[in-house]
N, C-alpha and C positions, 0 to 999 in steps of 0.2 A: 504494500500500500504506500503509497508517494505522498507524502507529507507536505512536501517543499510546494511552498505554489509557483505555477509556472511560469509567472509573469516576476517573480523577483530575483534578483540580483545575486542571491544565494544560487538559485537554481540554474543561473545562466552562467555561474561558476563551474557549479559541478560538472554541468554539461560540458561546456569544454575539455575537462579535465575527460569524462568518458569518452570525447570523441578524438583526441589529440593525444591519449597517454596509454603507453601499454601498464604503467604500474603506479598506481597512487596511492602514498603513506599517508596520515593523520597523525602527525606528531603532536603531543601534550598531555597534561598532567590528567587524574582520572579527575570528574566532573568537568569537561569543557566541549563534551557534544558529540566525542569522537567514534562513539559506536553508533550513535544513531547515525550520523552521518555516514559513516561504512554503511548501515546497511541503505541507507538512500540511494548511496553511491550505487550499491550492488542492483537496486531496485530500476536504475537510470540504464545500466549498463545493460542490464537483461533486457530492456525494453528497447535499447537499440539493437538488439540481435546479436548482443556480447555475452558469454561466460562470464559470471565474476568468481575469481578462487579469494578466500579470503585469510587474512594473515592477520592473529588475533593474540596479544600476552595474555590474556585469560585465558584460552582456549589450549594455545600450543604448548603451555606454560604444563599443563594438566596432567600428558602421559609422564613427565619426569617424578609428579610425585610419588608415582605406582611402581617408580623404578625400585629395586631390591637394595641398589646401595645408599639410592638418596633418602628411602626411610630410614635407614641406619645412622648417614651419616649427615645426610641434608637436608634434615626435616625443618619443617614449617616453625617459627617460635611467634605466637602472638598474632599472627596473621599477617605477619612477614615471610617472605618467601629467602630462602638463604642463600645468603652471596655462590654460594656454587652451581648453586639451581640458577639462578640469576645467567650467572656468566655461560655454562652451557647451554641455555636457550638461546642465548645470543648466538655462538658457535652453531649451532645448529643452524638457527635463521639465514644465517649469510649464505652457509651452503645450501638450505633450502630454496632458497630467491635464486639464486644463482643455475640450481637445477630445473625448475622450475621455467625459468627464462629458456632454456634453453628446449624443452619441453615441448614448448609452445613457441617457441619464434616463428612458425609460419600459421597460426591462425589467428583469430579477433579475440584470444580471451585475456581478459585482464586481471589483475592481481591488486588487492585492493588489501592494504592492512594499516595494522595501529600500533605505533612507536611512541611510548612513554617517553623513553629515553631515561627520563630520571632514574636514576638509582638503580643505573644499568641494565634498564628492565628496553631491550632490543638496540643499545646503545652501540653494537657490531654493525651496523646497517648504516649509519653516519659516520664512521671512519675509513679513513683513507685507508686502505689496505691491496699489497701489490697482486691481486688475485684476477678472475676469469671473469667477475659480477662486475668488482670496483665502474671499468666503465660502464654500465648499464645503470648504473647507481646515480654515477654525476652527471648524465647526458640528460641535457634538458627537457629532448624531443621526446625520449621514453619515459621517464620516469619527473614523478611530482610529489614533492611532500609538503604538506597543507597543515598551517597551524591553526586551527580553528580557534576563533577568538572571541568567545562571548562576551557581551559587555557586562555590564554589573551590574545589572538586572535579570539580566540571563541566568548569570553565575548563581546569583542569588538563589532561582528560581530552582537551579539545576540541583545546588545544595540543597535546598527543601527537600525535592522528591527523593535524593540519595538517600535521607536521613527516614524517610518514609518506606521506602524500598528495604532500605537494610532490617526494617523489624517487621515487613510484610512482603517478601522478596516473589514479583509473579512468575520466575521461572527458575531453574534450578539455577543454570549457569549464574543468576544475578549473587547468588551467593556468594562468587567468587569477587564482586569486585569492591574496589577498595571501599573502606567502612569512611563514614564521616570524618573521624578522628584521623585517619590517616591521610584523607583527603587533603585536611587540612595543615597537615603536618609534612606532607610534600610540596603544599606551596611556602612555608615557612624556610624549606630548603631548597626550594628554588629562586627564595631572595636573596638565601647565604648567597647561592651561584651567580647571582647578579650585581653583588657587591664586590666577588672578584673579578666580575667580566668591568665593573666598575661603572655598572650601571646606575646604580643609586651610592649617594654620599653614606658613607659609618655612622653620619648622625643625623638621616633623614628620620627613623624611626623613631630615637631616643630612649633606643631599649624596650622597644612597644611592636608588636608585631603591626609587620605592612597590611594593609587592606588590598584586597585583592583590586589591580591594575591592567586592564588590556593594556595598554601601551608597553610597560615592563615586561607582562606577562612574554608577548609576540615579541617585543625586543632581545628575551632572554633566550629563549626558543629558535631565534634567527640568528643568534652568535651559535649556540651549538649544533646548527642547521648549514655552518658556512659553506662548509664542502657538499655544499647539495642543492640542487634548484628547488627553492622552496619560498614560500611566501603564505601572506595572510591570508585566513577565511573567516569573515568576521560574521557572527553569528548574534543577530541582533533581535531573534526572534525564538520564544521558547515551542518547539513542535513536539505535538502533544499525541501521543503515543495513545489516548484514548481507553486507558487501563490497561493495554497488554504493554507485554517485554517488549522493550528495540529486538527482545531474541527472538522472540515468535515472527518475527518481519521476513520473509521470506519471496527468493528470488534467483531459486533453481542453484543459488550458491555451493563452492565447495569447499571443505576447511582445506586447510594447508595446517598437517600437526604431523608432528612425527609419529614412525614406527618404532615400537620395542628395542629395534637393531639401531637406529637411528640414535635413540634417549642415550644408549648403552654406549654409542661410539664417543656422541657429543661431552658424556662425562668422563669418559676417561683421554680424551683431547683433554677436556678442562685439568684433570688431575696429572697430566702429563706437560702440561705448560706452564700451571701451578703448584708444581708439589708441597711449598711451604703455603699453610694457610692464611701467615701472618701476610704473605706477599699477594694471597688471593684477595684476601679484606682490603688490603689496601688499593688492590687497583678496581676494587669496585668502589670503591669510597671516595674513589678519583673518577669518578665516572662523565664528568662534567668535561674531563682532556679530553677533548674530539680531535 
């Protein structure tokens, strides 16, 4: 079901992007529009006689925790997912797009996913790396990563229903995503990261947490978006889901998640690139180095 109405400037975004892109990311933080929008996306693309595969950290994020070592070793603490699980999803990811692309380079389907980025959560997909994907990454013709940028009413709007959702959740998968408290405590870390991009002054705040900012927000998001063709999607309007999930929305969509063999390869890459843990934490904790 199409949401978007056809006569606005939202919609005449998107549609470009289905008609001109073989792969469109949604970078940003959780509450800022980025699944309904996939599934819009997905909803536009089908409707021009496209596949859409879809690329999702909730979703792809999921077989790893069923892995046999990462319950042992890299389980969940608090509804945190652990830097190791973190960084082999990434790993996976890159090779996944990359196979993927190559899959499909001679027909109409498109690849449509959502890049947090924060706190490492698909942050392999915006860096430079000397590999087979890299250019299909940075070429502007193919690929497009969209910062959706609700204004602050939106944001506001979008808070509300997350906090509504998370204690009456309408479909399973909603359980997976980030809870209020964390919501909010990712954007409290993505001011730190904006104070070292030197975005905001040490003593804008005054020791007092920033109010959520489209400007900063899309500012912060375009420094670690450098190496990538990317730009705003300003999101000025709350679309209204009508009581069901963004997940029930459907549009002949495919996942993009890994196989058993896949989860199993991508952690012991991770545990063979990071043997020492302390060195693992840390380059997740640096996750902002693009």
């Amino acid at each position: 079901m199409l949401l978007i109405p056809e006569d606005s400037g939202l919609f005449q975004t998107l549609q470009r992007l289905v008609d001109n892109r073989k792969m469109v990311f949604l970078a940003g933080l959780p509450g800022t529009g980025k699944s309904l929008l996939l599934q819009q996306l997905a909803i536009m693309a089908s409707d021009s006689g496209r596949t859409p595969h879809l690329l999702q950290w909730d979703v792809c994020r999921l077989p790893f925790l069923t892995n046999a070592r990462v319950k042992e070793h890299y389980h969940e603490v608090d509804g945190i997912t652990h830097a190791g699980v973190r960084k082999a999803v990434g790993m996976w990811s890159r090779r996944a797009v990359g196979n993927w692309a190559e899959a499909h380079c001679g027909d109409r389907d498109i690849l449509i996913g959502e890049v947090p980025i924060i706190g490492n959560r698909l942050v392999e997909l915006v860096r430079t790396e000397p590999d087979r994907v890299e250019p299909l990454l940075a070429d502007a013709h193919y690929t497009y990563f969209g910062i959706p940028t609700p204004s602050r009413q939106v944001r506001k709007l979008i808070e509300a229903q997350r906090e509504a959702r998370s204690a009456r959740p309408l479909h399973e998968r909603e359980k997976g995503d980030a809870q209020p408290g964390i919501m909010y405590a990712l954007w409290e870390d993505l001011c730190a990261v904006a104070l070292r991009f030197g975005l905001v002054d040490e003593g804008d705040n005054d020791g007092r947490t920033i109010e959520y900012d489209p400007g900063l927000y899309c500012d912060t998001y375009s420094v670690l978006l450098k190496r990538r063709p990317a730009g705003r999607i300003d999101l000025d309007m709350l679309l209204s889901t009508e009581g069901r999930s963004v997940y029930d929305l459907s549009a002949g969509q495919r996942d993009l998640v890994p196989t058993e063999a896949e989860v199993a390869t991508a952690i012991q890459d991770m545990e063979e690139q990071f043997p020492d843990p302390d060195q693992l934490n840390l380059s997740v904790d640096r996750w902002y180095e693009v």
